[in-house]
N, C-alpha and C positions, 0 to 999 in steps of 0.2 A: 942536956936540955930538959925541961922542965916537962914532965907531962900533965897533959890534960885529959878529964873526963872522956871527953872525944874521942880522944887517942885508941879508947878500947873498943872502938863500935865494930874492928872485925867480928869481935867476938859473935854480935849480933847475927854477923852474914851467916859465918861457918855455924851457928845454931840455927840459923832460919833453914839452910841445905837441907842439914840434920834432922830436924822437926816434919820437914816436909817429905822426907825419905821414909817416915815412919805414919805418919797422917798427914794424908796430902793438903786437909782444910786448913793447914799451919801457912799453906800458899798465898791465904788472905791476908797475910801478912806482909807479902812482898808489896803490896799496893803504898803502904807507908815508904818505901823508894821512889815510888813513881810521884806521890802527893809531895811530898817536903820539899825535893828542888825544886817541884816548880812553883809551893809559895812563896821560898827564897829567895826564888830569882824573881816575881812577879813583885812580891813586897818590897826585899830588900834593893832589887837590881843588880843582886851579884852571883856569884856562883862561890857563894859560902858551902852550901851541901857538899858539890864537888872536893873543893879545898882545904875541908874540915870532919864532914860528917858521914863520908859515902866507907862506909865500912869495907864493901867490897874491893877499890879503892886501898885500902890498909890494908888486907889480905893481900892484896898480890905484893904489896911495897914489903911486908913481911918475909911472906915465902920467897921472893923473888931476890930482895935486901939482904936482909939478915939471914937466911937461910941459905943464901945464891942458887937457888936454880933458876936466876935469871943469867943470860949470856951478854947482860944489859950493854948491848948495840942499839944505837940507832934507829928507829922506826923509820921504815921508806918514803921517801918525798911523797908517792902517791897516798901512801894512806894518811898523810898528814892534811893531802889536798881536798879541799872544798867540793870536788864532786864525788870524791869516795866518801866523804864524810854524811853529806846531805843524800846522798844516794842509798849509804846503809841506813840513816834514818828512815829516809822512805821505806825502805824494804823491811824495816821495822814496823813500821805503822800497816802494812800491806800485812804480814802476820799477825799484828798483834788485833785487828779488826776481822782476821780471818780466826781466831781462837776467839774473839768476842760472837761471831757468826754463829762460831759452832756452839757457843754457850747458849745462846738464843734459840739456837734447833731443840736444843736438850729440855729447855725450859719450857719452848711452845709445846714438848711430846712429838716432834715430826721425827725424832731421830732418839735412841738409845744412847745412855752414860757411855763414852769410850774411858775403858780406864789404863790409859798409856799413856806415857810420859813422851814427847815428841824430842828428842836430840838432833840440835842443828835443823831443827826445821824439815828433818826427812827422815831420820831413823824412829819408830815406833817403838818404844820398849815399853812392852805388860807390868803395869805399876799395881797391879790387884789387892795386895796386903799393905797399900798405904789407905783402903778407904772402906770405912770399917760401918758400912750400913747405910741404911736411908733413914739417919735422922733429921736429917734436912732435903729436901727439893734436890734430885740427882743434877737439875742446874748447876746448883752452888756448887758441888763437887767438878762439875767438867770445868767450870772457870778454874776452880784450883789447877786441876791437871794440865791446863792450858800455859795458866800464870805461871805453873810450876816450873812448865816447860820453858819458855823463855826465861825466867831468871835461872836456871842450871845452863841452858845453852851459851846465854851472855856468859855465864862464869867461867864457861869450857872455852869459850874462843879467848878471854882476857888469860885466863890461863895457858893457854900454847901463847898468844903473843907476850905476857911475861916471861914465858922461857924464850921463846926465842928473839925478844928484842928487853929494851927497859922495863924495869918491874911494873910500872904503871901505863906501859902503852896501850891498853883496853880503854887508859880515858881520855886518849887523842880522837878515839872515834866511835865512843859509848853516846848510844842516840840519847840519851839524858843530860851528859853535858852540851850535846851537840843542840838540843834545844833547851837545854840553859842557857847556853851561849846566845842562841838568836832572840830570846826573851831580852837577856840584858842589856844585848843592842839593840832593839827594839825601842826600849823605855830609855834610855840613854839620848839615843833620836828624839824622843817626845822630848826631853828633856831640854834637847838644846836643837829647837827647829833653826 
């Protein structure tokens, strides 16, 4: 099979990790994940990003595939289901406005730079030699450490569900597709009232 450009955008993820493990401001990069599927799906009406461009996505297909340490079984009927799926959204969006919170503390000066990397939403680990000074608004850095935090945690969970089910079971219930999805039905509806 023929490849495409595309093809190579793990590279991207596993350098954005990497980048951000050493200077956390590299985090402002993960925002270009967040922006792209959703002008895809809002312009296009599809879930090209997922299908095509989501690098993370080809990381696990990678290591999980061609590398096997996927045990590639089955994903469980519930987490396939509509309430585990909109329900991790939500509890996405509940963290992901709770790290926007805390950006805003840091910004107004009510509250001090935390510089830890949060795992899975509850472990705190001292990230201190990824963020090398106040050359910018200590804001801008806690959004990194925040953003950073959520995309290594999504990576950690897509990773244990690659090993222990199919290599790409992260994007049965990755809250990006999961509101890709509901944009493309959305405009799909407008489409054909």
């Amino acid at each position: 099979m023929k490849k495409h450009w595309y093809d190579y955008l793990w590279i991207l993820s596993l350098t954005y990790l990497v980048l951000g493990f050493f200077n956390i401001l590299f985090a402002w990069l993960g925002l270009l994940c967040f922006f792209i599927p959703l002008i895809i799906s809002v312009t296009k009406g599809s879930k090209g990003y997922c299908n095509h461009y989501c690098g993370r996505g080809q990381l696990f297909s990678l290591l999980g595939g061609n590398f096997g340490l996927s045990r590639k079984k089955d994903i469980p009927k519930w987490m396939k289901s509509k309430w585990f799926r909109y329900g991790f959204l939500i509890f996405f969006f509940i963290m992901f406005f709770q790290m926007l919170w805390n950006t805003w503390l840091v910004f107004s000066n009510v509250q001090d730079l935390k510089q830890v990397v949060t795992l899975l939403w509850t472990f705190k680990v001292p990230w201190h030699w990824a963020y090398h000074g106040p050359l910018l608004h200590p804001g801008v850095a806690q959004f990194a450490f925040g953003f950073y935090s959520v995309m290594l945690t999504s990576t950690i969970l897509g990773f244990f569900t690659m090993v222990l089910f199919k290599p790409r079971s992260w994007c049965v219930y990755c809250p990006m597709g999961t509101m890709t999805q509901l944009i493309c039905k959305a405009k799909q509806k407008g489409q054909n009232p």
